[in-house]
Structures are given as structure tokens and as C-alpha cells.
N, C-alpha and C positions, 0 to 999 in steps of 0.2 A: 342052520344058517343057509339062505338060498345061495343058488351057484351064481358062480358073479357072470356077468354077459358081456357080450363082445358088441353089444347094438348100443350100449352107453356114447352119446353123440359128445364133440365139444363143450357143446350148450351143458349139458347134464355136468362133468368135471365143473365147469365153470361158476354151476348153481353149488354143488358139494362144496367147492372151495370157498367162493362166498358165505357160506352157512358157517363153514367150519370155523371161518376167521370172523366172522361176527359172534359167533358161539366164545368161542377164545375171548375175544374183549371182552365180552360180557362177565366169563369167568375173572377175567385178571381186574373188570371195572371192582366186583363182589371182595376179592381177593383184600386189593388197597382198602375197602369199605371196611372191612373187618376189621383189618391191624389198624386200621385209624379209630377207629372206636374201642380200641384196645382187646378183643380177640381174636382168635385163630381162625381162618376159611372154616376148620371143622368145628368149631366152638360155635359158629355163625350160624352154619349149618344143622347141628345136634338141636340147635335152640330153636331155628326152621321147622325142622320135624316136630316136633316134641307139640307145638303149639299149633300144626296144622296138619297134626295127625287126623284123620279123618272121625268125625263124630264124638270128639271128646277133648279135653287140654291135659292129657299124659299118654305117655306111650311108655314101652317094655323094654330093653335091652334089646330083646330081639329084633322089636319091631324096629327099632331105631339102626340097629346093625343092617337090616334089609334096607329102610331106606338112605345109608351113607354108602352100599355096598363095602361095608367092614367086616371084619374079624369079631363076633360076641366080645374078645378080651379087650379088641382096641377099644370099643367102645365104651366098656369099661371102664379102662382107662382113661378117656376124653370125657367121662361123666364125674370121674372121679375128681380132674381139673377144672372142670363147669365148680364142680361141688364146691371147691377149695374159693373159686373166686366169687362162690353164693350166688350162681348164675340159675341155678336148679339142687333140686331135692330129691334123693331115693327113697320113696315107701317100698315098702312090702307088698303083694298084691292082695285083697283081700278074699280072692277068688282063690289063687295059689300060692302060698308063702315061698313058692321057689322063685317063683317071680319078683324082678322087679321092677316096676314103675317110678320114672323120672317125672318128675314135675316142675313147672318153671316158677322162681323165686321173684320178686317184684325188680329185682334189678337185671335178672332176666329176660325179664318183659320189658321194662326200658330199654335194656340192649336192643330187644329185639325190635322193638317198635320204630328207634330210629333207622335202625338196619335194614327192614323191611320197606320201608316207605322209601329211601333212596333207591335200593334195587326196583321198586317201584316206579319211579322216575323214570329209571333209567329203560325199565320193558317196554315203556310208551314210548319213548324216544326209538326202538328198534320194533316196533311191533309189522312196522310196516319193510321194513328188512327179512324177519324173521319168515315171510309169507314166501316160502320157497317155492319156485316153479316145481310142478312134480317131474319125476325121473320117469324116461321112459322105459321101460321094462317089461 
């Protein structure tokens, strides 16, 4: 982690806090987007990954656990609740049967698909917020 500086001007605080608090809305906009469509931020989220894991439409526990920054178990567990509401599917992996691989179910992909498109919306609407002065450092 670099050393924090003492040359950070008003201006810079000002750009941080602006970020921080349009970063916030954006989380709590996502938040309501979820529980309105009837799942959880991380149910929102597990279904995010899963479907735009990079060069394929399934990801590993693992992989999933790195991109929610969770615990291997929790995720488990949150895969295991997807499972229950037929949001997604655990195969085996065919490479290593210690692995497992999530997959999205069609009602998972309807979830997602409205869910995605609104957060969508809504990134256009702050894109131009989002473009933060840089800090000087």
C-alpha cells in the first residue's frame, strides 16, 4: 500500500469524496435493483460473475469466491441458495472432479438480463461523474 502524502490538496479530498458518494449510490441504486427483482446484492452479484466471467458462461467456486472477495464456504453457500431458487447449476468439472463449476439456469439469465440492463442505465447516467479528476501524488 503506498505511503499516504501530505501534498493531497482540498481539490483531491473533494474529487475522493465525490467518487466515494456516487460510488455509494450506485451500490445502494444495485442494492434496491436486486431485492426488487426478488434477489440478494450477492445472489445479483454471483449471477454477474458467473455469466461474464471472462471467455466462457461458467466459473469455479473459486473463481467466483475471488471475484465476490468471499470465503470458498460462503460462496458455497450463496450457490447453494441460487440452486434452491433454480437461479444456477453445479457441475463437476470435467478437467478436475474436485472442482466445481456454476452454471446459469434460464431463470438466471432472466434475472440477470433484467438486472444487468437497469445497472446499465444507470452507468450511462453517471459515466460522466464517474471520470474523476486525477489525484495528485
Amino acid at each position: 500500500m503506498p505511503k499516504p502524502s501530505s501534498a493531497l490538496t482540498k481539490q483531491d479530498f473533494e474529487a475522493l469524496s465525490a467518487f466515494r458518494y456516487q460510488l455509494r449510490k450506485f451500490l445502494r441504486f444495485s442494492e434496491d435493483a436486486a431485492q426488487a427483482e426478488g434477489v440478494t446484492p450477492q445472489q445479483y452479484l454471483l449471477l454477474l460473475h458467473v455469466k461474464g466471467f471472462p471467455d466462457r458462461d461458467w466459473a469455479s467456486i473459486g473463481e467466483l469466491a475471488e471475484r465476490l472477495q468471499s470465503q470458498h464456504h460462503g460462496v458455497v453457500a450463496l450457490v447453494s441458495r441460487c440452486e434452491k431458487l433454480k437461479l444456477v447449476k453445479r457441475q463437476p468439472s470435467e478437467v478436475d472432479r474436485r472442482q466445481v463449476n456454476v452454471h446459469l439456469l434460464p431463470a438466471g439469465e432472466r434475472c440477470l438480463a433484467k438486472l444487468a440492463e437497469l445497472h446499465h442505465a444507470e452507468l450511462n447516467t453517471l459515466s460522466d461523474i464517474f471520470r474523476v479528476p486525477t489525484i495528485n501524488t
